[in-house]
Structures are given as C-alpha cells and as structure tokens.
C-alpha positions as CSV (number, residue, x, y, z in Angstrom):
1,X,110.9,31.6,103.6
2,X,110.2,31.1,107.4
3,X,111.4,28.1,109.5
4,X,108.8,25.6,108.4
5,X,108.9,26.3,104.7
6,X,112.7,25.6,105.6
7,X,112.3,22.2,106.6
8,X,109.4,21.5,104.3
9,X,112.2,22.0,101.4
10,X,114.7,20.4,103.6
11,X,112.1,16.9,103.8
12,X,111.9,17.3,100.0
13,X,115.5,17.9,99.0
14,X,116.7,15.5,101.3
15,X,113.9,13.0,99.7
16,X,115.5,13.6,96.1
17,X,119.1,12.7,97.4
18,X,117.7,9.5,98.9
19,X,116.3,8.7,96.0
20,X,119.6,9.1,94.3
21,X,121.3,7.4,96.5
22,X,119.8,4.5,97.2
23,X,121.5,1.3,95.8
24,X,124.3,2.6,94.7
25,X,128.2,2.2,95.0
26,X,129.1,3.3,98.2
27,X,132.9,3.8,97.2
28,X,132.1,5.7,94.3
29,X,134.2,9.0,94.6
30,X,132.8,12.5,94.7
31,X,134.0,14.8,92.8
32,X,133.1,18.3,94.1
33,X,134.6,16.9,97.1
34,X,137.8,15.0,96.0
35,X,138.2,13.6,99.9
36,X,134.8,11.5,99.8
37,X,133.2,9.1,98.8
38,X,129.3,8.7,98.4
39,X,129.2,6.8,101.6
40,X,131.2,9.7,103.1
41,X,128.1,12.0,101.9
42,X,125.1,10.0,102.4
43,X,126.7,9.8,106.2
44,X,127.5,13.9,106.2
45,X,124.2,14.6,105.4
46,X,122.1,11.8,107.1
47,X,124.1,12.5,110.6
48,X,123.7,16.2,110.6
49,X,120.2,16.0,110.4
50,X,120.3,13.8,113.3
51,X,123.1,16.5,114.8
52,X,121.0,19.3,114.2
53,X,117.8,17.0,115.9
54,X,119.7,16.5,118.9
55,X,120.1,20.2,119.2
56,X,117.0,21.3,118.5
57,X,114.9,19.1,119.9
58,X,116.8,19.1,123.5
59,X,117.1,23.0,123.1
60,X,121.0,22.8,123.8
61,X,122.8,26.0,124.2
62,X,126.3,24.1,124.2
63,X,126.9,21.9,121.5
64,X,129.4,19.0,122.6
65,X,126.7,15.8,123.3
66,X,125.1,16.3,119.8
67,X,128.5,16.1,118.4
68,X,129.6,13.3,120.6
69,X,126.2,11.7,118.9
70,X,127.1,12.4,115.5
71,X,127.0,8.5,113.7
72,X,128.2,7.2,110.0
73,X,124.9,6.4,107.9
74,X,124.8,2.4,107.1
75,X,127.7,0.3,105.1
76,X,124.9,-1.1,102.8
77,X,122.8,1.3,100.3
78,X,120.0,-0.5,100.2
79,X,119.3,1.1,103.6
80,X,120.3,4.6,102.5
81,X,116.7,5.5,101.8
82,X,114.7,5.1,104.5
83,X,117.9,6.5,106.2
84,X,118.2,9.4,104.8
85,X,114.3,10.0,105.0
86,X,113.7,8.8,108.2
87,X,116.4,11.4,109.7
88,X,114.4,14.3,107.8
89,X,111.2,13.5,109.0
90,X,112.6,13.8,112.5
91,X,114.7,16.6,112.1
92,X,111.1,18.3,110.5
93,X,109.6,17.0,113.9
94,X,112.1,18.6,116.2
95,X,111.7,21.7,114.7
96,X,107.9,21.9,115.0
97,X,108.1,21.3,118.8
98,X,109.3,24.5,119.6
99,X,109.5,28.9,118.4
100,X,111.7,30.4,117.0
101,X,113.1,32.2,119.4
102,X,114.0,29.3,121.7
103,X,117.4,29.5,123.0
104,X,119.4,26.6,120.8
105,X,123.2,27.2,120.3
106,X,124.5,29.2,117.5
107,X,127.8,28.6,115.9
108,X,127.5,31.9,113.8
109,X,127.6,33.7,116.9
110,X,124.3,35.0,117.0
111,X,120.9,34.2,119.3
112,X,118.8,32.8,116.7
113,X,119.7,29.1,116.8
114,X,116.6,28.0,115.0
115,X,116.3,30.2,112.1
116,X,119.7,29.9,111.5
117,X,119.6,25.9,111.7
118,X,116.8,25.3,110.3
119,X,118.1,27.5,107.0
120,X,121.6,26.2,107.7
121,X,119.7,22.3,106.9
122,X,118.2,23.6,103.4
123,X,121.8,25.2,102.7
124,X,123.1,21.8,103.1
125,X,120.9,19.4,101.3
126,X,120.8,21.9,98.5
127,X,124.6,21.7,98.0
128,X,125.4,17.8,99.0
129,X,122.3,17.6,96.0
130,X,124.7,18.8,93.7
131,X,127.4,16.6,94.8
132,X,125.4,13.6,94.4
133,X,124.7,14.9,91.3
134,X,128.1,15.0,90.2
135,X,129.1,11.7,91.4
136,X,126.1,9.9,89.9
137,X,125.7,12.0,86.5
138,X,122.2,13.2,87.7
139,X,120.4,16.5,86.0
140,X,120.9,19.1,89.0
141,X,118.2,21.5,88.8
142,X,116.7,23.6,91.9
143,X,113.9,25.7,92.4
144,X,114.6,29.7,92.3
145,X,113.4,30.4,96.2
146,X,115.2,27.6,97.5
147,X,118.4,28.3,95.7
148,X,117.9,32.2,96.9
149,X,117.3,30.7,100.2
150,X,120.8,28.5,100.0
151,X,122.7,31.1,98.9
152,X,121.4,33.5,101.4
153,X,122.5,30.9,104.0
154,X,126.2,30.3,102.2
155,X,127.0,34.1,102.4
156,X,125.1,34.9,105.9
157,X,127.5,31.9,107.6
158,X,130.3,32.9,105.5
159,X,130.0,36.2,106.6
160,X,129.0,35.3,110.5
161,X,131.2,36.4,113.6
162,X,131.1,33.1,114.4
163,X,133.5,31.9,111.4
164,X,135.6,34.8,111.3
165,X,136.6,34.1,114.5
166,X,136.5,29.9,114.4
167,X,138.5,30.0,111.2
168,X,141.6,32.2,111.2
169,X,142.9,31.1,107.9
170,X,139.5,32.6,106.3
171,X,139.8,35.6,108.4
172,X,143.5,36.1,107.0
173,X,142.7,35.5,103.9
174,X,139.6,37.5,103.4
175,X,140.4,40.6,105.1
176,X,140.4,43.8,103.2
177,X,140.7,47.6,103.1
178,X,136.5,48.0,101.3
179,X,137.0,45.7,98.6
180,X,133.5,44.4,96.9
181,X,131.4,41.9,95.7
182,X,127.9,41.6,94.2
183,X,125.8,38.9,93.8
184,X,122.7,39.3,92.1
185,X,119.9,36.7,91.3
186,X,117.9,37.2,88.2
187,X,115.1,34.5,88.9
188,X,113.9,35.6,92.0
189,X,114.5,38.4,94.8
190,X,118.1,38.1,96.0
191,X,120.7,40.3,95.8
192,X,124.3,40.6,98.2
193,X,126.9,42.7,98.7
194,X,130.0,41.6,100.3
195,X,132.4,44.1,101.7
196,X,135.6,42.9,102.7
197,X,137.3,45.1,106.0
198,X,140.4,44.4,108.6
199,X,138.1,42.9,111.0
200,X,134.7,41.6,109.5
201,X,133.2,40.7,106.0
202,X,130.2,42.6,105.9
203,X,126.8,41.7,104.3
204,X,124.3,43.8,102.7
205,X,121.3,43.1,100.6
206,X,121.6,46.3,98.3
207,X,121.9,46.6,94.9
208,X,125.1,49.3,94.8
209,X,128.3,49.1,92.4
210,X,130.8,46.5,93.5
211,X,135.0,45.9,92.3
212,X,133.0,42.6,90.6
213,X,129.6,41.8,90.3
214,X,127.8,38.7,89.0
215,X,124.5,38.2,88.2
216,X,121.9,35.2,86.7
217,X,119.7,32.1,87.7
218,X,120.0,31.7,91.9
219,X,121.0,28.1,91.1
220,X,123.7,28.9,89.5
221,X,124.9,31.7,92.1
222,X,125.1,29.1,94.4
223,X,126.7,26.4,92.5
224,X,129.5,28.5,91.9
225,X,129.6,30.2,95.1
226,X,129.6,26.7,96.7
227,X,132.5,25.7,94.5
228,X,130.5,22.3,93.0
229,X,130.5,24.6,89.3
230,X,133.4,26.6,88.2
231,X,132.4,29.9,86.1
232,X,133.4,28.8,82.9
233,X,130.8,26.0,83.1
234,X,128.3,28.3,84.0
235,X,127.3,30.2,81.6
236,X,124.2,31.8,82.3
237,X,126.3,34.2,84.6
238,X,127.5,37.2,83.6
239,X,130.7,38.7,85.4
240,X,131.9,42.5,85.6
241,X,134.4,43.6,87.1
242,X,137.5,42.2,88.7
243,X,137.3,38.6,87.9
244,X,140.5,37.9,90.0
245,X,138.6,39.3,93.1
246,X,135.9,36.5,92.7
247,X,138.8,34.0,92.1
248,X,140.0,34.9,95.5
249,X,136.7,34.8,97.2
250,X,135.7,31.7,95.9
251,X,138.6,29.9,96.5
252,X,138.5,30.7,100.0
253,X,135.1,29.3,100.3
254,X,135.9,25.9,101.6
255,X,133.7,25.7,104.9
256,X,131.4,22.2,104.0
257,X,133.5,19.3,105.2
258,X,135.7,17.6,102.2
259,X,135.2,20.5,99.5
C-alpha cells in the first residue's frame, strides 16, 4: 500500500468506528483498554487525526504545537459522527497537499515522516476498531491487506530507534542475546522476523526458523500482537515454538495509550 491507499483505508476505517460510535454511552468502559472509556477512545482517535493534520499539513519537523493542539472529541455522542468523519476527511486532505518525502517530524527516528504517519493513522484506526468492538459487542472483521498493513506498522514502530530509545522500560525488557520471533500471515503477503539483541530489536521480512513462530489470518496476527485478543481466543493461529517467548513479547507490547 502507498500513502494514499493508507489514508483511503484510514477515511474508511475511521467511517466504520463512527458509525459505531455514534449515539452511544459515552461512559461505557473499554475493555481492551481497562483505563478508558468510549469517550476516552472516540477522543484518542478523533484528536490524533487532527494531531497528525497539524503535522502534516504545516510540514513540522518538531512536534510540540500539534501536541499543544491535541483536543477531547465532544461530551455528547450524537456529535461523534460527523466528528470523527470530519477529522478523516481532513487528515486525507493534509496528506494530499504534499510528497512523500517532505520533511515532517518522525518519532520512530527515521526521515520519512509521511509514510510513516500516514501508515501509523491506518495502524491506529484498525486497532481502536477492535476496541470499539469489544466495548460495543460488534463483529470485528478486517480486510487481509489492511491488517498486513497494521501489523506491518505495529512491529516497524515497535521495533523503531525512536522507541527503543523513548521507552527504556521496553528497551530493558526486550533486550536479548539473538532470541527470535516469526510472524507469518497466511491470507496475504506478510511475513516478520523479530530478533531480539543488547542494543536494538531487529526486523526482517524473511521467512527463516525462529525460537517461536506463529502463523494464520493477518487479522488475527494483529489482534493478538496488539493485545485486544489473547491466543487462546484465537484460534486460527498456530504457535511453534517457545510459547513463553511470545508471552514475553506480547506482554511488553503496551505502546497505544490506555492498553
């Protein structure tokens, strides 16, 4: 997917939230993310858009003033819709004023602000989907490229220079002497090795033998990566390997706000 099949997606998964949404009991906890409620995640993902906007559309290479203009989405759901919609529309619009390469800041440490935002923003509605989901006893289902797409952006974030050094309790807790992981989608081409070293987490998109590997539907990968599924409800995984090696990593995966 290229940046403007990102947003594209990004207008439409945002769309499905906001139809979810809409109306409902703002108090009503979440329960992939036992610290919110749905008024806490309608405002998450409405205001990052709007973050993310700000960035993008002012090409900023230094983040503070579009986090000094990060606002709470409305008390009343009736408005959460047009909300919600209205902030991807302009996000989608900020995006197609400028390239690719445009300097825009990069929290993973890198120089490719817009791919990696514009990714990041399909990462997130994806996941807060599944939230809503949860909280509102909704059918989650997702697309295979999308979800290879979100679980592409989970890892490649996870795995950044940029969080490493940002998040010190990760680092610690992640660091390794070679230790392995393999993800593997079985729906559509996507497939991750994650090697854990003293200093880095490496990714590589190879198919070689890992200490555990798991493999089946991209949807799922990402639901369990993302910690809104455990294993045992997943079932069209399959696990080899060292299933207390997963435990680790995915416990450890705790980056989106409130999880």
């Amino acid at each position: 997917m290229d940046t403007s099949a990102y947003l594209q997606a990004v207008v439409e998964q945002t769309g499905t939230f906001a139809d979810w949404v809409h109306g409902r009991d703002a108090a009503a906890p979440v329960p992939t993310c036992p610290k919110w409620t749905l008024a806490d995640l309608v405002g998450h993902v409405g205001a990052t858009q709007r973050m993310v906007s700000m960035l993008v559309g002012e090409r900023m290479t230094e983040p503070s003033r579009a986090f000094a203009g990060y606002v709470p989405g409305p008390a009343d759901s009736a408005q959460w819709r047009a909300w919600l919609t209205d902030g991807a529309a302009e996000v989608q619009r900020a995006f197609e004023s400028i390239a690719d390469d445009t300097p825009v800041w990069d929290p993973s440490g890198g120089t490719a602000g817009v791919p990696f935002w514009s990714r990041r923003l399909l990462g997130e509605a994806c996941v807060h989907r599944a939230d809503a989901a949860a909280t509102l006893g909704m059918r989650y289902e997702l697309e295979p490229e999308p979800a290879v797409a979100a679980v592409e952006d989970w890892l490649d974030t996870m795995t950044s220079r940029g969080y490493w050094e940002n998040r010190p309790d990760f680092a610690d807790a992640v660091r390794g002497d070679g230790q392995t992981l393999h993800f593997h989608a079985t729906d559509a081409p996507g497939e991750w090795l994650v090697r854990r070293e003293p200093d880095k987490v490496v990714l590589e998109h190879a198919h070689i033998k890992a200490d555990v590997a798991v493999r089946g539907p991209a949807s799922d990968l990402l639901l369990v990566l993302s910690r809104r599924r455990p294993l045992h409800a997943a079932p069209a995984l399959d696990l080899f390997g060292d299933r207390a090696l997963l435990d680790h990593w995915i416990e450890h995966m705790n980056w989106v706000t409130g999880s």
